[in-house]
N, C-alpha and C positions, 0 to 999 in steps of 0.2 A: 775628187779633183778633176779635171778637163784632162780629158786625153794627152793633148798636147804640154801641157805640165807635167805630165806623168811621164812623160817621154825624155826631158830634162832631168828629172828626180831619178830616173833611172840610170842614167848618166853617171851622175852624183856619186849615186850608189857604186855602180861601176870602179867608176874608178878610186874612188877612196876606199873599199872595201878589197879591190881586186876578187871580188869573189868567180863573174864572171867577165865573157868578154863581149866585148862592144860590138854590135852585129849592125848599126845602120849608119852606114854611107852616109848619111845626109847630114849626120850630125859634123858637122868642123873640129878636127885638131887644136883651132884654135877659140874654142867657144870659151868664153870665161868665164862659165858657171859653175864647172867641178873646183876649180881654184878657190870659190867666193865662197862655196858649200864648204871646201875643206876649213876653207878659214874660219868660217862662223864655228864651226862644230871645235874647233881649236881655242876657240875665243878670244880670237886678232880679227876685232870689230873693227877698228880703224882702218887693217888692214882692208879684210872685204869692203868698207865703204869706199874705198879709194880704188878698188878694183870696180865697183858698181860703176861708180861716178867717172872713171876714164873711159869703161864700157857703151856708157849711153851716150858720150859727148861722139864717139866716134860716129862719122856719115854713114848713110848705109844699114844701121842697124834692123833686122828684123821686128815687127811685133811681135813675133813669140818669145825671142830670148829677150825685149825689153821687159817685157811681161814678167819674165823668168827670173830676171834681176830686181824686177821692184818686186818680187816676193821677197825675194832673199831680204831686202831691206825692209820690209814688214816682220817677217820674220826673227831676224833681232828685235825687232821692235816689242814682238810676243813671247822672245827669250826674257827681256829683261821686265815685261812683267809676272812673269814666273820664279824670276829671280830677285828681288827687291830687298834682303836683307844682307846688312854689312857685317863684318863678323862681330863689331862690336854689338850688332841689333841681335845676330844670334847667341852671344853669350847670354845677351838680360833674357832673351826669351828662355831658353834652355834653365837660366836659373829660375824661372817661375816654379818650375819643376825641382831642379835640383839645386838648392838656396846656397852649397857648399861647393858648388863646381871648383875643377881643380881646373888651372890650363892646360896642363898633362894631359886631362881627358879631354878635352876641347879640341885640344892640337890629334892627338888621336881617332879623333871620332871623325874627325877633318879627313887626314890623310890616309884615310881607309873609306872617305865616301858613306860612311855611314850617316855623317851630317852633309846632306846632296848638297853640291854647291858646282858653283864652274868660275873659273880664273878670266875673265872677261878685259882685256888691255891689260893686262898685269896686276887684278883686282880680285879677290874674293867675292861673290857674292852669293846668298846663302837661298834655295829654294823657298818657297814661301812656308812650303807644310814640311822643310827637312827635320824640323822639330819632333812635329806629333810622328813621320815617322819613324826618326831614332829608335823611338820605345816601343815602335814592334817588330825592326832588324835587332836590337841590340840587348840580350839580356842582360847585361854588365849594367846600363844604363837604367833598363829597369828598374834593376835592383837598388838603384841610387837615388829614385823617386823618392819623395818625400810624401808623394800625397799618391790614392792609387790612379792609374792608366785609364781614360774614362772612354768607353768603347759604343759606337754604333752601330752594332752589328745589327744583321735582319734576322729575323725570325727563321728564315728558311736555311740559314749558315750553321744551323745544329740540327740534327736526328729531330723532328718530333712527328706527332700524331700525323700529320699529313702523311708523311713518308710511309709509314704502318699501311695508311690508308692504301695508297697509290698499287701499292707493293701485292697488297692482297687482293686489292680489285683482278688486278692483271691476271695475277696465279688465276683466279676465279674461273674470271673470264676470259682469258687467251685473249683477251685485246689488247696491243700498248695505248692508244690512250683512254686515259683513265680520271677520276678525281674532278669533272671538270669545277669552275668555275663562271659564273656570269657577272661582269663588271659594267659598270656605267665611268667612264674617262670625259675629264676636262682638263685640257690643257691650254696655255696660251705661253702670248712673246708681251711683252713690255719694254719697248724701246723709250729710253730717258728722254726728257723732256729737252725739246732743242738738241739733241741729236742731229739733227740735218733742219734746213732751213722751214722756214714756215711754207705750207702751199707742196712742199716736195711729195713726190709719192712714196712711201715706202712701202716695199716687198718683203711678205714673211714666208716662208716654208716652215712649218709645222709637221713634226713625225708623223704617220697614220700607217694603220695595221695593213698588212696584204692576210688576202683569206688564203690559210693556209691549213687542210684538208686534213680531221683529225688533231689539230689544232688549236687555230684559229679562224673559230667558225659563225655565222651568223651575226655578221658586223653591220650595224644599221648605223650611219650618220643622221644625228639629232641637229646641229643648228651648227651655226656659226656668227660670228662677228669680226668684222663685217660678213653683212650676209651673203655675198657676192662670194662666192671660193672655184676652186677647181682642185678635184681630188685628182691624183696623178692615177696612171691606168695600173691595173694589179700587176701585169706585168714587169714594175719597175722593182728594181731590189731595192734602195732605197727609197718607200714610198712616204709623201707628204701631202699635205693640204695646204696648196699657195694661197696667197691672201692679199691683197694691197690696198691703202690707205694712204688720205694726204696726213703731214702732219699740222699739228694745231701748234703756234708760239705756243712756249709756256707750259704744255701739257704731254703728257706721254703719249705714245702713241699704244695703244693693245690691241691683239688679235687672241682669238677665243676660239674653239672647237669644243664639241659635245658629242661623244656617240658612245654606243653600246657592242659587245661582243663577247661571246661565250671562247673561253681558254681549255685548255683538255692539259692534264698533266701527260706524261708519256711515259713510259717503262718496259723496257724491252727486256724479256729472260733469257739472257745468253747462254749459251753452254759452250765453253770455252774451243771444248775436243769439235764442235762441231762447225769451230770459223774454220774456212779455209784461204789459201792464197787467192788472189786477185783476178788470175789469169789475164787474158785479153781483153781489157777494157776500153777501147779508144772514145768512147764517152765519157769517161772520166778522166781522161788526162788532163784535164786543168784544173782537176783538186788535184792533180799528183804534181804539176809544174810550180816552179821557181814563179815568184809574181812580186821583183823588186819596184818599189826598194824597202817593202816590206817583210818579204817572203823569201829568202835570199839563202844557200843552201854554203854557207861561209866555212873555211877550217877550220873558226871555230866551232861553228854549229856542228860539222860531224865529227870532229873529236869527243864533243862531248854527248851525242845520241852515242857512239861506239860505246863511251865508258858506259851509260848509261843499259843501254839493250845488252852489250856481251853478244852471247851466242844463241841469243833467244828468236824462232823460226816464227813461232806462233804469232799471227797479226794480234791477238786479241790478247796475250800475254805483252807483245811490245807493248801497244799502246798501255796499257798499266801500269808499263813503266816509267813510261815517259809521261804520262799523267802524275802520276806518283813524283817523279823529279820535280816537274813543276808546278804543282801543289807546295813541296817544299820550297818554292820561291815564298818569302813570305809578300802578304798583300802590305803596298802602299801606297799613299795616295800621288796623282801621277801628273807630272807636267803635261802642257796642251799638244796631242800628237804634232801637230799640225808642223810644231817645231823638233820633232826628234827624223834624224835623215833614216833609219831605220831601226822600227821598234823590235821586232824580235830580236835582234844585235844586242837592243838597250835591255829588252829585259834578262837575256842572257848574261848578258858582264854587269848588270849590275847586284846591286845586294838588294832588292825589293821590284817590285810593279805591281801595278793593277789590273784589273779583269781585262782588258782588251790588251796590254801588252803581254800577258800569259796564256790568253788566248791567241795571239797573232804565233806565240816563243811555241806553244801547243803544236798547232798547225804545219808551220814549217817542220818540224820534229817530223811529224806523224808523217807529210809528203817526203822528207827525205827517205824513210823506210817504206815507202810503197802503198801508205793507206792514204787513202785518200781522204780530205779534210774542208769543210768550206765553216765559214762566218755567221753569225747570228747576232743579232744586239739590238736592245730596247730599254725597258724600263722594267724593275721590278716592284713589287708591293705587298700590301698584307692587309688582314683583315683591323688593323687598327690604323695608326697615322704612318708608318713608316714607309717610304719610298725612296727607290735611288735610280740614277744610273747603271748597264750589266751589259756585259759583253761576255757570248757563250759560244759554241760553236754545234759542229754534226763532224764525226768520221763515217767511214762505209766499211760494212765489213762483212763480207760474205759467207753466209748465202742471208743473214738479213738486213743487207742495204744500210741506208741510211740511219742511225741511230745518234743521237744529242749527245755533251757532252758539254759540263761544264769546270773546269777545271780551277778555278777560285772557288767557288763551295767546295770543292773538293771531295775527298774522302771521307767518310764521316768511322776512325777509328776506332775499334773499341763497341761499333754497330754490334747487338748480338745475332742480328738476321745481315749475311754477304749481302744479300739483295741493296738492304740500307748500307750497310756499307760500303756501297761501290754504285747508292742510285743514282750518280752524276754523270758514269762512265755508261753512256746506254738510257738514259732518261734525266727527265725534267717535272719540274714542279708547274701546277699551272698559276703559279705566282708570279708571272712574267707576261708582258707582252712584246714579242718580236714586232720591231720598225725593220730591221734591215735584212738582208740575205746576201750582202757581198758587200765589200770595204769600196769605199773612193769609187762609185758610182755616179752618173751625172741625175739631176732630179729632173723633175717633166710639171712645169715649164722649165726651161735649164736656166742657172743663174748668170747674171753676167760678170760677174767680178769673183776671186776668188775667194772662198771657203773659209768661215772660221776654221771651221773643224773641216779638214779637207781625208778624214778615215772615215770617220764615223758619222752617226748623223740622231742623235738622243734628244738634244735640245731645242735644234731647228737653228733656220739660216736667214740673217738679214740684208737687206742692200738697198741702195738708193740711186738716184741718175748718178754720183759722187763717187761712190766705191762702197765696197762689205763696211758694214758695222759689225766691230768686233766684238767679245765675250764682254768688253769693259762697258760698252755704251748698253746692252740690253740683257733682261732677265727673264729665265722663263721658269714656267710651273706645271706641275703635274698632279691631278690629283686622282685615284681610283676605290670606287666604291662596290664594295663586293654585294652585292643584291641575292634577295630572298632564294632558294632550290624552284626555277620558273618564273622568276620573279623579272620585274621590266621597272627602271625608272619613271616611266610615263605611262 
């Protein structure tokens, strides 16, 4: 998201969390944006609109904090289509599942947040997916299926031969990466038809890989459509391939990308006795710093790293552990960041999240105790159809630096080799390809409206002279094709 937004959010964060304190003068006592954030997050919509709407009529107003306030009212906007189910829509859905439901259990599964919902004007309303995920917070529910729990998991979310593979290479050869892969990616955006006026131009940003050394190596761009693009320079953490196009009455608008690049798995062989402390690092103090309103070091967050670590000195035992805890968050499927005031807070108090909010909950974790931690996130895939969305991260731990970590695949228990058991904590599969290396970056060209997705950036971003086109008006795709050991699509 734009610096200057983040500077408001920060705010927000501030003061509705008290975690820390307010350090810039410039902001006003009387700004009415922490009021409008508290309310929306309370879900007295009425109320924030009535605070938006007296806000903007006053003289004087800034563009930043006008700016700031027509988020907030987009923002509801993006709450309640993530929210769209009445209770009575979630009971029929839940009984598709469970044809005997009692209201006992209904009204329980409620008021313990198991079935996600938020009280919006005095109203229930129920998350779209709080259904599907009931039945992987709730065994009781489980057990009350009628039919079995039908699951998408990827290939790389259990122990198999890759892992073996990866594992041995490494021992072999003392290199961490290892395993590699060579893909051919096509991806594109699809903006609805009539979307924005006839003749308008539309703007796409589209994900693209940065070369990263041991990694992600040997990335050649094949084509595009329109042919016209501009790749962003490697140095960007969020890199893309902007794109623009008028649109046609009548017809969707698409953008298209083609390229190739060689992925390297990674596996580092730790030896636990021989991490040491930190010592003096002033180059890494901003993976070890607070970075609200995401990364926020809250009483609750160290209440529960203290339960969590105890008296434990060793970096590389912490983090285990605190891997370990949030692994046992179970994965669900997750409302649009854009709308949570801060996700590590969310994935901490609540009963589920997904890979970016357990990675965000990860991270904070790990800078609170003195390791340092940064972001990663792209897309993963497999040698058949399977593809998704992934958010993974890297801690540093000395004396060998830098090493991956993905904490939704988690641990794989029950591994009969530690190595697989613990490959996530210190390496990676090359079933992935990283778009990003840091959250809430600006892109290059930069956009001018804000951000569906204003953390992450997996699917790509639209916009027109008008404002963002949201998640609802356009769809994108991904597809990756694993090619022959030397092998080249063209």
């Amino acid at each position: 998201m734009p610096r200057t937004r983040r500077r408001h959010v920060l705010l927000a964060a501030v003061l509705a969390l008290g975690a820390i304190a307010a350090t810039d003068a410039a902001i006003s006592s009387t700004d009415p944006l922490p009021a409008v954030v508290a309310d929306i997050d309370a879900g007295d919509f009425r109320g924030a609109t009535s605070q938006i709407d007296a806000a903007l009529a006053k003289p004087g107003l800034d563009d930043r904090t006008r700016a700031d306030l027509e988020f907030q009212r987009e923002r509801m906007r993006r709450i309640r289509l993530d929210f769209t189910l009445s209770a009575d829509q979630a009971r029929a859905k839940l009984r598709e599942s469970i044809p005997d439901l009692r209201e006992d259990e209904f009204q329980r599964w409620t008021k313990a947040n198991l079935l996600e919902h938020m009280v919006i004007d005095g109203t229930p309303w129920y998350f779209n997916r709080s259904v599907s995920n009931l039945f992987r917070v709730s065994p009781e529910a489980m057990a009350r299926r009628a039919t079995p729990f039908p699951r998408n998991d990827g290939p790389m979310e259990n122990a198999n031969a890759y892992h073996d593979e990866a594992v041995a290479e490494a021992k072999r050869t003392g290199k961490s990466s290892v395993a590699p892969r060579r893909i051919h990616v096509t991806q594109s955006i699809t903006v609805n038809a009539d979307a924005v006026p006839a003749g308008a131009t539309v703007r796409a940003w589209i994900p693209y890989p940065r070369a990263l050394p041991g990694r992600q190596e040997d990335i050649r761009f094949l084509s595009s459509a329109p042919a016209k693009h501009e790749i962003a320079p490697e140095s960007t953490l969020q890199r893309t391939v902007y794109l623009e196009k008028p649109a046609v009455a009548g017809q969707p608008t698409t953008f298209k990308i083609d390229y190739e690049l060689t992925i390297f798995g990674e596996h580092h062989v730790i030896d636990p006795a021989k991490v040491t402390p930190l010592g003096d690092r002033p180059d890494l103090a901003p993976y070890l710093a607070q970075r609200p309103p995401h990364i926020v070091f809250t009483d609750e967050m160290r209440a529960f790293s203290k339960k969590v670590v105890g008296d434990e000195k060793n970096p590389y035992r912490i983090a285990q552990k605190l891997f370990q805890a949030v692994d046992d968050i179970p994965w669900g499927g997750a409302r649009e960041y854009s709308t949570i005031t801060n996700i590590s807070d969310y994935a901490l108090r609540g009963n589920h999240a997904d890979c970016g909010q357990q990675t965000l909950l990860l991270m904070t974790l790990l800078r609170l105790n003195g390791i340092p931690s940064r972001w990663q996130s792209g897309m993963v895939y497999s040698d058949g159809t399977y593809d998704n969305l992934h958010d993974w991260g890297a801690l540093y731990l000395a004396p060998y630096g830098w090493v991956p970590m993905d904490v939704t695949t988690g641990q794989f228990k029950g591994a009969r080799d530690p190595e697989v058991e613990w490959f996530y904590l210190g390496g990676l599969d090359a079933y992935r390809i990283a778009f990003n290396d840091d959250i809430s970056t600006d892109f290059v060209p930069a956009k001018q409206h804000v951000r569906s997705e204003t953390v992450d950036s997996q699917r790509g971003e639209v916009e027109w002279a008008g404002g963002n086109l949201y998640f609802d008006q356009w769809d994108y795709s991904f597809a990756a094709k694993v090619l022959p050991a030397g092998g080249t699509s063209r």
